[in-house]
N, C-alpha and C positions, 0 to 999 in steps of 0.2 A: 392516174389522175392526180394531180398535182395539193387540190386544195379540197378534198374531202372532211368536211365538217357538216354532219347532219345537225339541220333547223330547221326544226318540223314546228307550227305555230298555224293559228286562225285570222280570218282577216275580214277587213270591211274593206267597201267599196265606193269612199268619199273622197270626192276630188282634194287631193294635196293636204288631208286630214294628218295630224300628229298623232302617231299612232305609241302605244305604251305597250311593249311584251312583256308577260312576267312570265314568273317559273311553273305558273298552273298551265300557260298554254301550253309553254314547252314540255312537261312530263306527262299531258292530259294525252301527247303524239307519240308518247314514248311506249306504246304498250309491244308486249314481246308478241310478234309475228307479224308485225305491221311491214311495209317494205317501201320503199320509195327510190325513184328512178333518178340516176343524177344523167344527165347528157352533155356531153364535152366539145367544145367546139375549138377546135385544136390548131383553128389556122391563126398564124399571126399576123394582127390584122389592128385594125385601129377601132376604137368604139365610142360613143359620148357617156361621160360619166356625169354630167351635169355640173352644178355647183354647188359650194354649200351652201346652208341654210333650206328653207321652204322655197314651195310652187316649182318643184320638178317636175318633170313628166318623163320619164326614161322610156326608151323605144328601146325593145331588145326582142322585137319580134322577127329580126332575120337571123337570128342565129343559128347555127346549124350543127346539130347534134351529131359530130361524125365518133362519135365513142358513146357507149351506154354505158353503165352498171347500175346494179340495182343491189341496193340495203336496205337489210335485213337486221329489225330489231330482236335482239336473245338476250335470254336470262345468262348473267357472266357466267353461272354457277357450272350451265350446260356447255362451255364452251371449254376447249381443251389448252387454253394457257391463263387461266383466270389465275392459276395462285399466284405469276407476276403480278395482278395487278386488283389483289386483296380486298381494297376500298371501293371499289367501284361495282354501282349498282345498277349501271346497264350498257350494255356492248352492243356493238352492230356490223356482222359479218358481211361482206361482199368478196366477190370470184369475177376476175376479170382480166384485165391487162394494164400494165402501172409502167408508165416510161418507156413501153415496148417488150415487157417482161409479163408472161402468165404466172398469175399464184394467187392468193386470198390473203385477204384482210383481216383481222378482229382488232376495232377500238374499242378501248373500255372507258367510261365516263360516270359522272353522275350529276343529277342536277336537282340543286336545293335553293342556297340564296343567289349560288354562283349554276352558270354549265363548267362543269372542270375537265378536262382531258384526261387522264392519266397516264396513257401510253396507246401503241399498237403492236398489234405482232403480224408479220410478215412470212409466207410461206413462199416459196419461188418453188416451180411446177420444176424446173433444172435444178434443182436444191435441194432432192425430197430426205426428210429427217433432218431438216436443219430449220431453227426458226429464228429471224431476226426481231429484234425489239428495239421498242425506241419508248425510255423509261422518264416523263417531265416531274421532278421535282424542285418546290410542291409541284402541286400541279397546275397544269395548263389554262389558263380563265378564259376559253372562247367566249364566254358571257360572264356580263353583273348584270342582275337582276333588280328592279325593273331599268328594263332596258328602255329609254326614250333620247329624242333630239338635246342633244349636247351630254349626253353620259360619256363616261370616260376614264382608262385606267393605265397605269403602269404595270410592266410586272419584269424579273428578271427569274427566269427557273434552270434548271442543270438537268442538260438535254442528256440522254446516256445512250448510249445504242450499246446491246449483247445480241452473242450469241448464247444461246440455250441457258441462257439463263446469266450468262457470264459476260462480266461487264467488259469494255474492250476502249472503247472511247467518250469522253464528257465535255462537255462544253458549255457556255452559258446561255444562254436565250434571250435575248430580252425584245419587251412588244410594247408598243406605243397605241394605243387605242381607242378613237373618238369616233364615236356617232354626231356626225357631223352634216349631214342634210337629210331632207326628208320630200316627201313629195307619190306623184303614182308612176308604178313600171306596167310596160304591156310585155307580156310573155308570147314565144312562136304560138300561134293558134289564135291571139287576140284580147286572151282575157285579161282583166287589168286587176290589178292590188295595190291598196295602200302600201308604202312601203319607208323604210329607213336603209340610211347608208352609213355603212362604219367601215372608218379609214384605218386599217394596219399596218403600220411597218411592224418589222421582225426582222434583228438586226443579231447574226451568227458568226463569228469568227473575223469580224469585221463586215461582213458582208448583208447590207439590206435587201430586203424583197418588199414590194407593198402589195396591196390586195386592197379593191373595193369591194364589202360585199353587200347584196339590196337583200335586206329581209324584210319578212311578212307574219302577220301572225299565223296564217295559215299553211307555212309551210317552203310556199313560193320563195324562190330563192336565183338571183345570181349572182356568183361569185366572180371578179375580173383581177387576175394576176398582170398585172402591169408588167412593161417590158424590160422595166429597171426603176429603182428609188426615185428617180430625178423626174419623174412623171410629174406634171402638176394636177392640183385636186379640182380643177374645171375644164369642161370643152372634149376637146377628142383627144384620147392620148393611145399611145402605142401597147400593144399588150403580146403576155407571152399565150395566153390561153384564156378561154368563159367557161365554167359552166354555171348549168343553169336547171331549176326542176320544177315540175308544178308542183300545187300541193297535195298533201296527203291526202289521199280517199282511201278510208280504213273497210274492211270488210273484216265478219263472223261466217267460220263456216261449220256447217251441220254436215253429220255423214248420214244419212238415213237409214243407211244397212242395207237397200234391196239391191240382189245383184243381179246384175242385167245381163242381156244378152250382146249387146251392141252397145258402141260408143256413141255419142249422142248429147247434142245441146239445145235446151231449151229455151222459149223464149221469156224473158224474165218477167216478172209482172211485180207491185203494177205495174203497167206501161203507156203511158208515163208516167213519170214516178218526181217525190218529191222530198224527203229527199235522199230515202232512200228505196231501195228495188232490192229482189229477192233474183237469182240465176242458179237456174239446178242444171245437173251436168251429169251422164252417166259413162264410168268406163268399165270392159266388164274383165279387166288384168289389171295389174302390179304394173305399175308405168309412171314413168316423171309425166308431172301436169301440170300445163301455166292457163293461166286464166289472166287477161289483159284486156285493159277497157285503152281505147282510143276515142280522141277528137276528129271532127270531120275531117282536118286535113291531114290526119292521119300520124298527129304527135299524140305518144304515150302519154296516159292520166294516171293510169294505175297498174299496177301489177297485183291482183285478185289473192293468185294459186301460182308458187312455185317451187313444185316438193313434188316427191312422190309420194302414191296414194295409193291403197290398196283398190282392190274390184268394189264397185258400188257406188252407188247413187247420192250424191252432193248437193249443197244448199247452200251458198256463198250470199251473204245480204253486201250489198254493195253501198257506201253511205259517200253522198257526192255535196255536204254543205256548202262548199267552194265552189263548185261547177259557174257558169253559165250557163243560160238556158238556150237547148241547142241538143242536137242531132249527136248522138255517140253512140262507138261501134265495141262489142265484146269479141272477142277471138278465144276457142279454144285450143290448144296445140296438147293433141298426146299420142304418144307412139308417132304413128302414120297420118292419125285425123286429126285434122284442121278444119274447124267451121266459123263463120262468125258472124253474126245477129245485132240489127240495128236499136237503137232504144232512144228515148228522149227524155231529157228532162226538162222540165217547168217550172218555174219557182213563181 
């Protein structure tokens, strides 16, 4: 996946509203265990990016998720390349497929008045004991805080890729930066968010890329790599790849200890629920377990549970402040059982 930058943020729901992100939204989504679903839609294809300024309405409800991954907020401390990347006070793992290639991720970042990148480290599945890095000095400013309509920044940093540790190639970086319209996006499934748009070039060896990407404060997010620099910043332009996620729905889970005899899921209560719901789940072996909330048309909301988990009985609270109100479906998958159970919410 080409443009993975997690912006996890809250949102309202006012027509073509100027919306202001600071750095409380952004760390208040940043807790370790949290996980959120990016989905890629890989065809190249054409989209409307709108124009600048106010009174957008962005339509980005056909798009089509033909790649998942899902990330994963960790403490850097627990992660097995943190002493690369010393300064940073919170990372987020994903396992997936990058270019055509199986391996995992771990970015490290932090976010205070800025969000800063630091670096990543790369594992390739055909590569095993070897870890690529890619080292920004300083670091990376995917965000200045507060973020609103017409902020905007320079930056030049010295990009490095190592291996294990050992530097090998550097170069300079430089990014051009403007949040430059604002307005509301509908995401697949319907739901709408305020949103801003900030225009990127990132200019490498000669070589530009631009990126629009539509943030929200809750989270929602799509990201469009244009098909080359000479795009223009209104109307329908060509692109190399979207993606795009909903927002965050954080969940706490409880182990209760009772071990069961049978696999088994419950129906959550309340039901309906506002805005948050309770979902207990019993497995009675050691087995990986996802727990996954969908929308009626059957686009991912959340990813619950995706860990392995010893024998016993669970209590995952599920907290939906972004939702709509509307019909959504929980799925459990472990081992062999798969069941999944309808629920609503009402605001």
């Amino acid at each position: 996946m080409k443009n993975i930058i997690l912006l996890v943020f809250m949102a309202s729901c006012t027509a073509f509203a100027q919306i202001t992100i600071t750095s409380s939204d952004l760390a208040n989504q940043f807790s370790f265990g949290n996980t959120i679903t990016i989905h890629e839609d890989t065809s190249k294809s054409t989209i409307d990016i709108g124009s600048p300024g106010g009174g957008n309405n962005w339509d980005f409800s056909a798009l089509v998720g033909d790649l998942s991954l899902d990330l994963t907020i960790v403490d850097p401390s627990a992660t097995p390349y943190n002493s690369y990347f010393p300064d940073a006070v919170v990372a987020s793992h994903t396992v997936g497929i990058f270019n055509e290639v199986q391996g995992e991720i771990w970015q490290y970042s932090k976010v205070d008045t800025n969000f800063d990148n630091f670096g990543t480290a790369l594992i390739i599945n055909s590569n095993p004991g070897n870890v690529t890095t890619i080292d920004y000095s300083p670091a990376k400013h995917e965000m200045k805080f507060p973020l609103t309509y017409n902020s905007n920044w320079t930056q030049i940093c010295a990009q490095t890729l190592g291996i294990n540790g050992t530097p090998f190639l550097s170069y300079n970086l430089s990014t051009i930066v403007t949040v430059d319209a604002y307005g509301t996006m509908t995401l697949p499934g319907g739901a709408n968010y305020d949103a801003l748009r900030m225009r990127m070039e990132a200019t490498i060896n000669g070589i530009t890329s631009l990126t629009f990407t539509f943030l929200t404060k809750s989270g929602a997010q799509v990201s469009v790599n244009a098909s080359d620099a000479n795009q223009p910043s209104n109307g329908v332009i060509n692109t190399e790849s979207t993606s795009y996620n909903a927002p965050l729905a954080t969940s706490l889970v409880e182990h209760l200890g009772t071990l069961p005899m049978n696999f088994n899921l419950r129906q959550n209560y309340p039901n309906p629920f506002n805005p948050s719901t309770k979902i207990e789940y019993s497995i009675p072996e050691v087995t990986f377990v996802q727990l996954k909330v969908y929308d009626i048309l059957g686009n991912e909301v959340a990813t619950l549970i995706n860990e392995e988990q010893s024998a016993g009985t669970y209590r995952a609270d599920f907290i939906g402040n972004d939702l709509t109100s509307g019909i959504y479906f929980y799925t459990l998958n472990a081992d062999q059982f798969t069941e999944t159970k309808k629920m609503i919410f009402l605001k």
